[in-house]
C-alpha positions in Angstrom: 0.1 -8.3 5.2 1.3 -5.1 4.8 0.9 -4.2 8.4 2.4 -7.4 9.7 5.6 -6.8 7.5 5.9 -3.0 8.9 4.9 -4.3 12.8 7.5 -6.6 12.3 10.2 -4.1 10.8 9.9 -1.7 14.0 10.6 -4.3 17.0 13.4 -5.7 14.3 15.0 -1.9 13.3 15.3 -1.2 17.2 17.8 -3.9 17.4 20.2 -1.9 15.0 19.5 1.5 17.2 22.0 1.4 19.2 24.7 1.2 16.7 23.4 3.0 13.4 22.7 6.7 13.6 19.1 6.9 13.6 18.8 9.4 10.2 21.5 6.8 8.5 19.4 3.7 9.3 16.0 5.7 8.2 18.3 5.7 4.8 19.4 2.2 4.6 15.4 1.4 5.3 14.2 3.2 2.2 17.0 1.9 0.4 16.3 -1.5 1.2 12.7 -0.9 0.2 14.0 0.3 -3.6 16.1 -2.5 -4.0 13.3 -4.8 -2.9 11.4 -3.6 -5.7 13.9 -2.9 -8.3 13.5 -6.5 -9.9 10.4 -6.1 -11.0 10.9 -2.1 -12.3 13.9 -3.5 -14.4 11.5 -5.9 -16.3 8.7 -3.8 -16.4 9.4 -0.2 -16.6 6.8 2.3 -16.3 5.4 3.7 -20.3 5.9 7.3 -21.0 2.1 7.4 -20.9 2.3 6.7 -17.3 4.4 8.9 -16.5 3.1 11.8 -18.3 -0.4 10.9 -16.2 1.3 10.3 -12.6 4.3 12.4 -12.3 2.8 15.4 -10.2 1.0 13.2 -8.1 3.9 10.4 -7.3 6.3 13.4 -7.3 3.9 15.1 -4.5 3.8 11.9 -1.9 7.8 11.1 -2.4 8.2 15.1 -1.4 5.0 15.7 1.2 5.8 11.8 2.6 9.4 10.9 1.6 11.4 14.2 2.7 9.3 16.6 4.4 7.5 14.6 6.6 10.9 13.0 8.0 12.2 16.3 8.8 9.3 17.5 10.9 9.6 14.2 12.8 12.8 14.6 13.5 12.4 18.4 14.7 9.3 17.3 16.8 11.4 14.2 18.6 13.8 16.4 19.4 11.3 18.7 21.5 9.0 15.9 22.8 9.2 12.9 24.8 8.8 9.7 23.3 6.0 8.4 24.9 3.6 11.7 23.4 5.0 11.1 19.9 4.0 7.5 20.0 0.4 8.6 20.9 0.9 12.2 18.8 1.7 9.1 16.1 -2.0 8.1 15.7 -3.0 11.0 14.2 -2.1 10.0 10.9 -4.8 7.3 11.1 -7.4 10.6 11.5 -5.7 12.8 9.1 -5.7 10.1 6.3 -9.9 9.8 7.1 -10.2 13.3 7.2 -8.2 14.3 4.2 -9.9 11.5 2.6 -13.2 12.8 2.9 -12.8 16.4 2.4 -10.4 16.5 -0.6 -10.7 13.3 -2.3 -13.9 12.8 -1.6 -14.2 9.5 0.0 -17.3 8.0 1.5 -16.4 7.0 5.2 -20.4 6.4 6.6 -20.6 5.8 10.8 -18.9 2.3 10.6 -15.6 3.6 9.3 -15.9 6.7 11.5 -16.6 4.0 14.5 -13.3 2.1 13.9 -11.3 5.0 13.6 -11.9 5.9 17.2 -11.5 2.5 18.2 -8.8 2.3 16.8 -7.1 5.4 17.6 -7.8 5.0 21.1 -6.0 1.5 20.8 -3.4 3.1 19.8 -3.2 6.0 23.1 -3.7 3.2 25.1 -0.7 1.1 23.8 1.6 4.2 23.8 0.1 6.4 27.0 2.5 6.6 29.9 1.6 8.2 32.6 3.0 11.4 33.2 3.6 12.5 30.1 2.5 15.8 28.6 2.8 17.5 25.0 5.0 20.4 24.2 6.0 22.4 21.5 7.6 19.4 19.6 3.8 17.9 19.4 2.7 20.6 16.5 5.6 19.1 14.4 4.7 15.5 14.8 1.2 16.4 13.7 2.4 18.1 10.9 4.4 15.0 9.7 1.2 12.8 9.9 -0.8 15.7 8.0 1.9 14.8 5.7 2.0 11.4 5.9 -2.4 11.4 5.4 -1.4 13.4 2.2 0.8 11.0 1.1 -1.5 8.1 1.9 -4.4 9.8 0.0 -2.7 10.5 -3.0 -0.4 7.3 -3.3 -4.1 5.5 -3.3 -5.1 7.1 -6.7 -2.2 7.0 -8.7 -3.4 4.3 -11.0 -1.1 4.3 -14.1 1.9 3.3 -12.3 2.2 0.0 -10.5 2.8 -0.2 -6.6 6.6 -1.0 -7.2 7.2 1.9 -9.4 5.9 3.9 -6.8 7.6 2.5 -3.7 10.9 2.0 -6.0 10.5 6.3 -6.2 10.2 6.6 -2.4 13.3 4.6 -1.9 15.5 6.0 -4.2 14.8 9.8 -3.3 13.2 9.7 0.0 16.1 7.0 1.1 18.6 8.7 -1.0 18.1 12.1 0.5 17.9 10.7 4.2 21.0 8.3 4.0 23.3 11.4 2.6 22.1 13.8 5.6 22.4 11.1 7.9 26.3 10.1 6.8 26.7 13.9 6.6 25.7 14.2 10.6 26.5 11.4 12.2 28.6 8.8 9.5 27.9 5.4 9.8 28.5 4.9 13.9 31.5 4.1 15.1 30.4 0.2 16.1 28.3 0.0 13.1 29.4 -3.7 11.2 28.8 -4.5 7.9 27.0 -7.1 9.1 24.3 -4.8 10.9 24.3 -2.2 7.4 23.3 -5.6 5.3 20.5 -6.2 8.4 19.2 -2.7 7.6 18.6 -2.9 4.2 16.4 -6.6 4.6 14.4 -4.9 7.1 13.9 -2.2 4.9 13.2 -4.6 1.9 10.7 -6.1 4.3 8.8 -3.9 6.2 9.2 -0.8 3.7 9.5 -2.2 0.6 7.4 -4.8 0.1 4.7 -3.4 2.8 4.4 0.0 1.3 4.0 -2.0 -1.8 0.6 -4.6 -0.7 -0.2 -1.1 1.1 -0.9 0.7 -2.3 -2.2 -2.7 -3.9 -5.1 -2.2 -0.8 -5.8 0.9 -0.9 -6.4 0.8 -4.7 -9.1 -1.6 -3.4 -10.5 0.0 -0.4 -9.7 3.5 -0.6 -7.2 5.5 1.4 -8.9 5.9 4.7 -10.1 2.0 5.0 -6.7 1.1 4.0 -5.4 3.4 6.7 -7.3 1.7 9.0 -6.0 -1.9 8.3 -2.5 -0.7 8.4 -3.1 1.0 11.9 -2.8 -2.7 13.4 1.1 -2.2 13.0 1.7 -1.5 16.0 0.1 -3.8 17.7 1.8 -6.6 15.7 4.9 -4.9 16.6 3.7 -5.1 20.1 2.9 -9.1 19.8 6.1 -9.9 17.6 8.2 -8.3 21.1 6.6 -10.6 23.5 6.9 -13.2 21.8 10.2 -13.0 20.0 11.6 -10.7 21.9 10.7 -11.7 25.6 9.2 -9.0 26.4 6.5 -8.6 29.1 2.7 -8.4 28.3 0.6 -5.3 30.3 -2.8 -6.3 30.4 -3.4 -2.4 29.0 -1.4 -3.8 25.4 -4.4 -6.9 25.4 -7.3 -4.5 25.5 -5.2 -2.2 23.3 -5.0 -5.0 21.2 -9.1 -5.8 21.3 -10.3 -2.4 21.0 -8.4 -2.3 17.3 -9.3 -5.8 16.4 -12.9 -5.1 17.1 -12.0 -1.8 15.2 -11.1 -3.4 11.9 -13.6 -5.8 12.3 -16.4 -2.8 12.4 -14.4 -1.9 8.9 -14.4 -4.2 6.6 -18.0 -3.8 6.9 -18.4 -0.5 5.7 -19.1 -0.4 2.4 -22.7 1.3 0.6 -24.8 1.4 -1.9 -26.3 3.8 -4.1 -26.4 4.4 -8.0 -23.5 5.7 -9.6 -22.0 6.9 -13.3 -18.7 5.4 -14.4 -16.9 7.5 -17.1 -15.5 5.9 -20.1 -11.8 5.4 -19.2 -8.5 4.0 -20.3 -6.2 3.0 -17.5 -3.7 0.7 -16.5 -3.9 -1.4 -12.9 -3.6 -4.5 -11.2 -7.2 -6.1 -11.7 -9.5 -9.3 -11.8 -12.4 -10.3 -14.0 -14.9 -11.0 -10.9 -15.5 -7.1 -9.5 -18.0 -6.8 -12.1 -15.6 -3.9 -13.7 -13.6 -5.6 -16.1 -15.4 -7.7 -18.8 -12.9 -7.2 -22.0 -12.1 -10.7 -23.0 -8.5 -12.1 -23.3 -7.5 -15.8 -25.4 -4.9 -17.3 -22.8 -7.0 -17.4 -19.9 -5.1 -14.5 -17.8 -8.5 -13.4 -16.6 -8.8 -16.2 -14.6 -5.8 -14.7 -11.8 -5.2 -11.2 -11.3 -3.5 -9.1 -14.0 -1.8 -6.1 -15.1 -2.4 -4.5 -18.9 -4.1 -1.4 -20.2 -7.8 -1.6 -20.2 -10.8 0.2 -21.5 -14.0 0.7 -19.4 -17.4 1.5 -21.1 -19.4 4.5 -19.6 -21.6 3.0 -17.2 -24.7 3.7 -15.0 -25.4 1.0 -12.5 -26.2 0.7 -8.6 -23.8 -1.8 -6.7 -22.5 -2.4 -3.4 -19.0 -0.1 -3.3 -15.9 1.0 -1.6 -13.8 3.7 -2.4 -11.2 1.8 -5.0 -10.2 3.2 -8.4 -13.4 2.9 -10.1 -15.2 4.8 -7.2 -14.0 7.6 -6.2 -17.0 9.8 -7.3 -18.8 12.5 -4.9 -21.9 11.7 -3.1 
């Protein structure tokens, strides 16, 4: 879901390109995505325990993710053509896997590895045009998906803090900071109706706020690189939401594009191993259910019965289970 609400934002945000300057309408997009989630922040602020536990690392991926990375986009499209940034783009598909596996210490085993080059290639060969080379602008795209991979990576283990809190943080300083530079360059546009600034900011509540939102809820589940991988369909439901809604016309390279990835996630979602592990006794606070074979405590009004939020304890443990990477397994093999 979270990739068909972000497809759908990027077919639906080029509609506004022609009359909002594009650093003001990255702005009203992360904006949109705070307010989005600002209902729920409201009623449930975060505890000062939470924030004492996540502050370096949410503070990290708004920075690394929220302003820097933006900025070395910019400065590479700028230098590049826009056909090698699209493919230079799909590199932060690999740098989430690698970063992944080297610092946070995520198993990825063949299968995940195998749908990462499917799905990568997908992605060239929905972007590729012929023709086009790299230039110096392509180092600065790849250093905004090294960002972006960073962000992804350490967004996925901040557990204390719910997926709102943390997207409502991106908006508000990453959307902040971008919609200031972006009226202090270029102002709102000179055609730019209210109309189209209102437009903005639902796109934004859509395919930022409440995408970046299921994104983290996932990758809490699956890891950082596997959740990387599901969201890497984007772009190809970007791609179908323009032929259909948009008219426009279908290259038979976009269906096997399209294939190659599907088979890619497919190959996935099947990648998870077994082996015996230690769980260390832990207090923590997370969206959870009672049938993972992690959370056991008992509750009287039958809440265990749907997913949940409320601190929890969890007893050491020593136990061999089928796994992914999620919260409760992100030990070293």
């Amino acid at each position: 879901m979270a990739a068909v609400l972000f497809g759908a934002a990027a077919p639906a945000a080029s509609e506004l390109t022609g009359s909002i300057p594009a650093f003001t309408l990255a702005g009203l997009l992360y904006v949109g995505a705070a307010l989005a989630v600002m209902p729920f922040v409201v009623m449930r602020l975060p505890t000062r325990r939470a924030i004492r536990a996540e502050w370096r690392p949410a503070m990290s991926a708004v920075v690394v993710g929220g302003a820097v990375a933006p900025v070395l986009l910019m400065a590479g499209l700028e230098r590049t053509s826009a056909a090698s940034a699209s493919i230079l783009l799909n590199t932060e598909l690999a740098a989430t896997v690698v970063l992944a596996a080297i610092f946070f210490h995520e198993h990825l085993g063949p299968r995940l590895l195998i749908s990462v080059v499917l799905i990568t290639s997908a992605g060239a060969l929905l972007t590729w045009e012929p023709g086009s080379a790299l230039d110096a602008g392509a180092l600065f795209i790849i250093a905004a998906c090294v960002c972006w991979g960073l962000d992804n990576c350490v967004t996925a283990g901040i557990e204390h803090l719910a997926p709102e809190h943390v997207v409502a943080l991106k908006g508000l300083v990453a959307g902040g900071a971008n919609l200031a530079i972006g009226l202090a360059i270029a102002g709102w546009g000179a055609s730019t109706r209210p109309a189209e600034v209102v437009a903005a900011l639902l796109i934004g509540a859509a395919g930022y706020g409440w995408s970046i939102t299921l994104w983290v809820k996932g990758a809490r589940e699956l890891g950082a690189a596997r959740a990387q991988v599901v969201f890497a369909t984007a772009p190809f439901i970007g791609a179908a939401i323009a032929w259909i809604v948009l008219g426009e016309a279908v290259a038979p390279v976009q269906l096997l594009a399209a294939a190659l990835a599907a088979v890619g996630i497919t190959v996935s979602l099947r990648s998870q191993h077994e082996h015996r592990h230690h769980h260390d006794a832990v207090v923590h606070e997370h969206e959870h259910a009672h049938d993972d074979g992690h959370h056991d405590h008992g509750h009287d009004d039958g809440e265990a019965q749907v997913r949940h939020v409320h601190e929890h304890r969890h007893r050491e443990r020593l136990h061999p289970h089928p796994h992914v990477p999620d919260l409760h397994h992100r030990h070293r093999h």
